[in-house]
N, C-alpha and C positions, 0 to 999 in steps of 0.2 A: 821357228824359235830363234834362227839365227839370226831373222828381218827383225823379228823385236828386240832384239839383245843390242841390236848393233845400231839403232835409234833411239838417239840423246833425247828424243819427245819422250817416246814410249818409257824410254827406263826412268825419267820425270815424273809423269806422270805414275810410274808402280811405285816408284821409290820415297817420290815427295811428301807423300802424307804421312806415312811414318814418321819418316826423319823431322817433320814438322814434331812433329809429337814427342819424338825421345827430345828434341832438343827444349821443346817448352821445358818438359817433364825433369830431364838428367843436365844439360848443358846447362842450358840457363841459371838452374839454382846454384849449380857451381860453381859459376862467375862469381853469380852476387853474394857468394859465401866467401870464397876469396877476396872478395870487395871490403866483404867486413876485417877481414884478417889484419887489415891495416888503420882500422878503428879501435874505439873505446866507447864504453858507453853502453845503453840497452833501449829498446825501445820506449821508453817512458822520460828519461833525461836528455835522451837524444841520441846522437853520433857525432864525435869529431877524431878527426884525424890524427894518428899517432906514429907514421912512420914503419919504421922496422921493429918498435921496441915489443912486438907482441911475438917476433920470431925470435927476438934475443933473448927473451924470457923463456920462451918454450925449446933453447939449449942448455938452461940453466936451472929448469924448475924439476928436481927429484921427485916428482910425482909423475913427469910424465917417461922419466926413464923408467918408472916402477912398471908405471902401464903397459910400457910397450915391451918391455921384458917380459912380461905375462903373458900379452897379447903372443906374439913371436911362439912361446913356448906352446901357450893352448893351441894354437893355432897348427903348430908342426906335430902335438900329437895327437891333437883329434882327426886331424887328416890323412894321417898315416891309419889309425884306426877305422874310418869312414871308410874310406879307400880298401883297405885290406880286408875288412871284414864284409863290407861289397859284394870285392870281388871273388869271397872264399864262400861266398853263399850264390851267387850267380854256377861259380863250378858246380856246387853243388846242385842245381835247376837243371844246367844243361847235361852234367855228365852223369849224374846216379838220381834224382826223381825225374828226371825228361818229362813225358808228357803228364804225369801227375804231381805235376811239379805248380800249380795254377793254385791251390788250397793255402800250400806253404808260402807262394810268394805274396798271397794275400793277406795271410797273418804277420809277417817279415813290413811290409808296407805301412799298415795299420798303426804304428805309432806316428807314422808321418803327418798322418791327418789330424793327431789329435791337438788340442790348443797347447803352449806351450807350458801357459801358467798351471793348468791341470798336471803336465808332467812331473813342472818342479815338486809343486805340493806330494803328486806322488813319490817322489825320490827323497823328500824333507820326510814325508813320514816311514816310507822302507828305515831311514839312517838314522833316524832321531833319538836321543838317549832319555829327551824328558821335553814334557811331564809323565811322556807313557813310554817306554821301551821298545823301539820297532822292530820291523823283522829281522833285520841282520844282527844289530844288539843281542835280540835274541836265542839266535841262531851262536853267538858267539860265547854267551852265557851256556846254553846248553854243550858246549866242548869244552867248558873250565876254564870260560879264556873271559877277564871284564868288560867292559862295556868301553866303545870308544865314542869320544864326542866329536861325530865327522865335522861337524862343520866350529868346532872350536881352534883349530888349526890352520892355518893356510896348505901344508901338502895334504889332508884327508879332504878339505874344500878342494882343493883341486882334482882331486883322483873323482871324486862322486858326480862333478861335473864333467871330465873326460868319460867316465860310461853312460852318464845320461846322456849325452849328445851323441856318442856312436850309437847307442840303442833307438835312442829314435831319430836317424838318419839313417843309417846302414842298408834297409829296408830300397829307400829310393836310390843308393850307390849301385844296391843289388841290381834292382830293373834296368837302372842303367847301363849296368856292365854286361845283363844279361843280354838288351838289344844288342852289343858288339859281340857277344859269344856263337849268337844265333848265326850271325851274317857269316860265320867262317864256314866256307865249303864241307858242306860232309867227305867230298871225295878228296880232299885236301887231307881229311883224317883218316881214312880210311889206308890213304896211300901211304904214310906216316905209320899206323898200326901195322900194315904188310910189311913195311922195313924194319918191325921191331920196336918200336916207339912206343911205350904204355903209360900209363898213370903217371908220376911224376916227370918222368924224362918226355913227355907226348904234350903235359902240360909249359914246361920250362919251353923247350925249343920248338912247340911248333905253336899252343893256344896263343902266351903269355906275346911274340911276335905278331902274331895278327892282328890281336886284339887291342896291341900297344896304341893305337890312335884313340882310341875309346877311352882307355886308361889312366892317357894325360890329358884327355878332354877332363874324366872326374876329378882328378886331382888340381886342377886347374880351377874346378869352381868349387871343389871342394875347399881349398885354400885360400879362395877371395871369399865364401864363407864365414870361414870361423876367425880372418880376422879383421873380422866387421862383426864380432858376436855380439850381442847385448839383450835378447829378449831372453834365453836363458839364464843367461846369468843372473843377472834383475829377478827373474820367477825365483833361483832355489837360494841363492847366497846374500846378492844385492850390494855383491862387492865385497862380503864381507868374509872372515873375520877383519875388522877395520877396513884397508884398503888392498888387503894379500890380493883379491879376486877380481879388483878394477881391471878391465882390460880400456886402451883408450877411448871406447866407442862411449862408455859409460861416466870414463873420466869427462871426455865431450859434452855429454850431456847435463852435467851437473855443476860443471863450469858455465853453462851456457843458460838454463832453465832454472838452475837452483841460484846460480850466485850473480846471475843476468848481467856477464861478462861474455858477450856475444862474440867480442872482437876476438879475445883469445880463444874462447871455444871454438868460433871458424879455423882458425889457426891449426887448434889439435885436429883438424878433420882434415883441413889441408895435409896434414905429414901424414893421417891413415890411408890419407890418397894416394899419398906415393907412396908409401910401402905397399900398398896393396899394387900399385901399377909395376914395382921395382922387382917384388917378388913374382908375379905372373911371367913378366919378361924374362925371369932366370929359369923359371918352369919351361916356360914355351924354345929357351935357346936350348934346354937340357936334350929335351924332345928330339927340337931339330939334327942333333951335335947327332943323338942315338937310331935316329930315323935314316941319318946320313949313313951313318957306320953299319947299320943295316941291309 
């Protein structure tokens, strides 16, 4: 293994085709989307050159502070949600159902597979006040309490979409956190239980450190995630009430497809770029800073 690793041929040759490939696939369209950023135009009138005026606009244009004030917010509490509730159903697998624990992480999963736009509609009709009254409506009417119009507001659009997306992701935080739960030495906990270590103080100081690499792997793609969301949203809101639910992925898109202002829409994807590369980076130094002090 070391004669391969250590031959510029051989790691070419394992390495090359890939790399071919993400770069067709991720690099290259990135150029040429940054290429547009500094155009105007659409494909049918053309393309010509416009300089900087599509980043001076896009410091100035109060929809995309709208967006990205969204984006940011959805983003940091579905994550925290995804993540937490993951990792509070992985405990549960490993520590109280163990080995009949295979039934539950199957049903826990099962939202993941299913199509997105099916979910929304599931969660429009749970919340919906009319033309029929759904289950929670319902459920609200039977305590003596009236009828609320979740999606007539921007904070109940927003909460209906923060549990639809923890619910169906949670599922694969779980598997994931449970592969890192698995890998911690039994005799590691065992040794830990003999020194008096149980159920909360066994999880704090001895799981929650081991597992810590795993932890901020999920958070870490949990976060470049949801703020790049847009096919949920699209299925249950569509942005809406007006623009409360735009996150920029969607603003992007409708700059770009609907009003076939290509240059500025590259533009908006250029800054989800680096936010998503700016926030990763402050995730991964967090890490580091804690893994050190560990």
């Amino acid at each position: 293994m070391h004669r391969v690793l250590g031959d510029r041929r051989a790691i070419a040759i394992l390495i090359g085709p890939a790399l071919l490939v993400y770069s067709l696939i991720m690099l290259v369209p990135m150029v040429w989307s940054l290429g547009y950023s500094f155009t105007k135009g659409n494909t049918i009138d053309g393309f010509t050159g416009n300089g900087l005026d599509n980043f001076q606009r896009l410091f100035t244009d109060p929809a995309v502070r709208e967006a990205l004030t969204f984006t940011l917010k959805y983003a940091a509490v579905v994550t925290v949600g995804q993540v937490l509730t993951g990792y509070l159903l992985a405990l549960l697998y490993v520590f109280f159902l163990k080995k009949s624990s295979a039934l539950i992480r199957t049903l826990a999963f099962f939202p993941v597979v299913l199509p997105t736009v099916a979910v929304g509609l599931l969660f429009q009709k749970f919340f919906q006040v009319a033309p029929q009254t759904g289950p929670v409506n319902s459920l609200l009417n039977m305590a003596g309490l009236e009828s609320v119009d979740f999606f007539g507001s921007a904070g109940n659009a927003f909460w209906v979409l923060v549990v639809m997306d923890i619910w169906r992701s949670m599922g694969f935080y779980a598997v994931l956190l449970f592969a890192g739960l698995v890998d911690i030495p039994e005799e590691v906990l065992e040794s830990a239980r003999l020194d008096g270590a149980s159920g909360l103080r066994l999880i704090r100081h001895i799981v929650v450190p081991l597992s810590f690499p795993v932890l901020m792997s999920s958070l870490i793609f949990s976060i470049n995630g949801t703020l790049k969301v847009f096919d949920s949203i699209v299925a249950l809101t569509n942005g809406g009430p007006g623009n409360d639910t735009s996150p920029l992925t969607l603003y992007m898109f409708q700059t770009s497809f609907t009003y076939s202002d290509y240059g500025y829409g590259s533009t908006i994807a250029f800054l989800l770029t680096v936010v998503c590369l700016l926030v990763t980076l402050v995730v991964f130094r967090l890490s580091r800073r804690d893994l050190t002090k560990g």
